[in-house]
C-alpha positions as CSV (number, residue, x, y, z in Angstrom):
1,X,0.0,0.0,0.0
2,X,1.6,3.4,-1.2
3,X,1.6,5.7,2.0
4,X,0.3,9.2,1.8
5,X,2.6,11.7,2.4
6,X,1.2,13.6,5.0
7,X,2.6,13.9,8.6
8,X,-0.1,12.0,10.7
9,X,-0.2,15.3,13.2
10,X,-1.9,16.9,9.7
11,X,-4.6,14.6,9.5
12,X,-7.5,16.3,11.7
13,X,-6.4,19.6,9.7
14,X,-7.2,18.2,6.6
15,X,-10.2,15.8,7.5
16,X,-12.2,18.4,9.7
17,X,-12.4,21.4,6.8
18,X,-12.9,18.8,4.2
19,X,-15.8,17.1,5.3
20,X,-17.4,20.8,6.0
21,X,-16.6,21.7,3.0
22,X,-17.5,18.3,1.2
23,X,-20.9,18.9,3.4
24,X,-21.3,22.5,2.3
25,X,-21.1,22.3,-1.6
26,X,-23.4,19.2,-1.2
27,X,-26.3,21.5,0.0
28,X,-25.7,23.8,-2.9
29,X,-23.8,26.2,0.1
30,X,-20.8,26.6,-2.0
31,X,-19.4,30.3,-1.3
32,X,-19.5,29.1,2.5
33,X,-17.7,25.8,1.1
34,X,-15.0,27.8,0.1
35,X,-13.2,28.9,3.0
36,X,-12.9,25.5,4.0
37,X,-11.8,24.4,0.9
38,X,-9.3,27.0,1.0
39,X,-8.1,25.9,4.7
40,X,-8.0,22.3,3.6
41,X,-5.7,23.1,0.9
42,X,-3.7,25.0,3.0
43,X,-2.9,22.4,5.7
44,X,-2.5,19.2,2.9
45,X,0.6,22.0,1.6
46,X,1.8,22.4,5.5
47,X,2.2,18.7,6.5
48,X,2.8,17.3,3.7
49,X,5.8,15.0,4.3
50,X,7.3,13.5,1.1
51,X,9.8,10.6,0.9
52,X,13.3,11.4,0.5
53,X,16.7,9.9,-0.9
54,X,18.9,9.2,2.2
55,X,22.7,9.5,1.3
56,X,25.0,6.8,1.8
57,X,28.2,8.7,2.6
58,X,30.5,7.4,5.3
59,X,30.6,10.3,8.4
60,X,27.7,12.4,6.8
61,X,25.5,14.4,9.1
62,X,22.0,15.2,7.1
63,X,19.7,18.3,7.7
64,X,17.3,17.7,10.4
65,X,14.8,20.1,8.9
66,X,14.1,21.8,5.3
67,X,14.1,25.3,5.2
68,X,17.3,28.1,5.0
69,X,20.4,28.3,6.7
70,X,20.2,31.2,9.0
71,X,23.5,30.6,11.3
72,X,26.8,28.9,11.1
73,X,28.5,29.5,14.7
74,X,30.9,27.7,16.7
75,X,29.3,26.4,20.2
76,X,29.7,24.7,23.4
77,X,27.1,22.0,24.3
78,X,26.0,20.3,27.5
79,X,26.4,16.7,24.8
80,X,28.6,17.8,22.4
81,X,31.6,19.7,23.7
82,X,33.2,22.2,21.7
83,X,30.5,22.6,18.8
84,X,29.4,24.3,15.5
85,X,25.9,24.8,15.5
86,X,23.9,24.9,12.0
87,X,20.4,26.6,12.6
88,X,17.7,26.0,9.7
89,X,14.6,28.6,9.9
90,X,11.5,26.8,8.1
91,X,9.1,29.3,7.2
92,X,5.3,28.2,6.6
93,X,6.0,27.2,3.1
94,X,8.5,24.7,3.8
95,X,8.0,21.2,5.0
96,X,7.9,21.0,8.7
97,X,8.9,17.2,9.6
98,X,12.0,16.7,11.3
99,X,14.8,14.0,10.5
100,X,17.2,12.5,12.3
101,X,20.9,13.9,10.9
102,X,22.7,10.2,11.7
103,X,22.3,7.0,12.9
104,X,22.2,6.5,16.3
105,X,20.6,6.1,19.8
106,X,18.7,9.1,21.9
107,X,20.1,9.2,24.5
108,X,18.1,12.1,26.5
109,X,15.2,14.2,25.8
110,X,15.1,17.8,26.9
111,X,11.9,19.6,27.0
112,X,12.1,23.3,27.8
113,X,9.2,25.7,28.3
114,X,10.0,29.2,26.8
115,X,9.0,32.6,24.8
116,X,7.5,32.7,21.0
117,X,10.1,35.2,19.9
118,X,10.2,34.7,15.8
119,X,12.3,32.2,15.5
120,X,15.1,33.6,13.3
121,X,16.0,35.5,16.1
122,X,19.8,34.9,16.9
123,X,18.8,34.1,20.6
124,X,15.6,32.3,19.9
125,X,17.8,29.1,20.7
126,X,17.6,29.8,24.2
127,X,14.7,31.8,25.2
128,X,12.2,30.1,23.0
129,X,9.5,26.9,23.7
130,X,12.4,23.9,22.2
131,X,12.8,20.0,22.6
132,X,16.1,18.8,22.5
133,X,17.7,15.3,21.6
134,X,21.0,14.1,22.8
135,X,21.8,11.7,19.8
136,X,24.7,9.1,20.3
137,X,25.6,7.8,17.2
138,X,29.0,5.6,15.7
139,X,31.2,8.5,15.7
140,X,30.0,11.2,17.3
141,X,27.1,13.1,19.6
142,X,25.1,15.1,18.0
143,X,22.5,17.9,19.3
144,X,19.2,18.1,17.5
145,X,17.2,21.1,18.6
146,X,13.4,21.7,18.2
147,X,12.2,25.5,18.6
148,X,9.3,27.3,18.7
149,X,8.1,30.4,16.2
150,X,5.7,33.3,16.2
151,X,3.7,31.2,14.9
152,X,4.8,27.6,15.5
153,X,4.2,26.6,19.2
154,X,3.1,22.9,18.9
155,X,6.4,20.7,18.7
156,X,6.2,17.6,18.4
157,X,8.4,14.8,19.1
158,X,7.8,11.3,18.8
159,X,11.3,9.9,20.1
160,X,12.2,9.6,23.8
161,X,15.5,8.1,25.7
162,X,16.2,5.2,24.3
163,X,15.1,4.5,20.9
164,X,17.1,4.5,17.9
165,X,16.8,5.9,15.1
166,X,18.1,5.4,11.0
167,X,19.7,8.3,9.6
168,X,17.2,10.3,7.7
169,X,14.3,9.0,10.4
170,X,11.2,10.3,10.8
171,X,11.3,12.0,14.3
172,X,9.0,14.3,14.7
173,X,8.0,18.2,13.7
174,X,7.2,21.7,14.3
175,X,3.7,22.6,13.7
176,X,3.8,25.7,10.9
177,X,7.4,26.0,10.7
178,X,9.4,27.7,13.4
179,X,13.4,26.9,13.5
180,X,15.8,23.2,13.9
181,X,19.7,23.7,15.0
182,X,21.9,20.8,14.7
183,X,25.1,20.6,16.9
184,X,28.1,18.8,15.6
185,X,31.6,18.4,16.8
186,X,33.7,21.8,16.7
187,X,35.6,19.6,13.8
188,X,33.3,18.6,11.6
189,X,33.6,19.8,8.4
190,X,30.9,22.1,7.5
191,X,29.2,21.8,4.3
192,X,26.8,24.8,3.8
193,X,26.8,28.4,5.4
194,X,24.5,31.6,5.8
195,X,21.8,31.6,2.7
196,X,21.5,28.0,1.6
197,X,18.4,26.3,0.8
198,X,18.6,22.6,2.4
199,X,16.2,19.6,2.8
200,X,15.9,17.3,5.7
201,X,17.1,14.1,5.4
202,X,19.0,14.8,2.2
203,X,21.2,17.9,2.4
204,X,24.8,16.3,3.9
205,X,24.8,19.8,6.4
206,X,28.8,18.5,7.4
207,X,31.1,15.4,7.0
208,X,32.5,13.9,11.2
209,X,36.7,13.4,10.8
């Protein structure tokens, strides 16, 4: 059976207008229909969750997120150590499923209540509503971090301490975009910088020594 590609969290966005509106144009109500319609459409474009093509490159760490590359900075982390952090706005256009950047093990899972500050912020990364995953993978510990928006304030995560995951996995998402950092060894060697377009799951954001 071919699998829709929708993010399950989407489905009572979609079904809910679409039966009004479905219900609407049946009585011959079709200019009320229409805003339904319209907000059906909208929400099949926001969690819409294509497949992608997973890279097999030895050492590759793979966007967590689709969207643009707002920040390239060098870090410290609680996990990681001496880090470079990559932070990826997604803006309501892009697709808002998350995906693991390796292969590994989750080893803790951090939620943190916080502010709605838009989310390309510089300092949204630590004031904002985020969920954070301590990842343990073959050859390194990576930091995957969930944060809110203006607009995005339902994460969701669907991982907790313990599981494993592939690289490229399915792990969750942030309702109506918002912003996805990934952490990675101070020396890694960094793929993109400021102004790139990536996609989660598929973009190789650095290469581990």
């Amino acid at each position: 059976m071919k699998r829709i590609p929708l993010a399950r969290e989407g489905w009572p966005f979609v079904a809910v207008p679409a039966a009004l509106a479905a219900g609407l144009f049946v009585s011959r109500r079709r200019r009320l229909a229409l805003p339904f319609a319209a907000a059906t459409l909208a929400s099949l474009g926001f969690f819409r969750d294509p497949e992608r093509r997973v890279p097999v490159m030895a050492g590759a760490v793979l966007s967590p997120a689709d969207g643009r590359v707002t920040g390239v900075v060098d870090d410290v982390d609680e996990w990681v150590g001496p880090a470079v952090r990559v932070s990826i706005f997604l803006s309501p256009l892009d697709v808002h499923v998350n995906r693991s950047p390796i292969a590994g093990r989750v080893v803790d899972r951090v939620s943190t209540p916080g502010r709605f500050v838009p989310a390309f912020e510089p300092d949204a990364g630590v004031v904002n509503e985020r969920c954070t995953l301590h990842l343990e993978g073959d050859r390194a510990r990576i930091t995957v971090i969930q944060i809110a928006g203006v607009l995005a304030r339902r994460i969701v995560c669907r991982v907790g301490r313990g599981d494993k995951l592939e690289a490229g996995e399915r792990f969750g998402m942030i309702k109506f975009g918002s912003r996805t950092d990934c952490v990675m060894p101070r020396e890694t060697d960094v793929r993109v910088r400021v102004g790139d377009r990536v996609r989660g799951g598929e973009t190789v954001v650095g290469v581990l020594p």
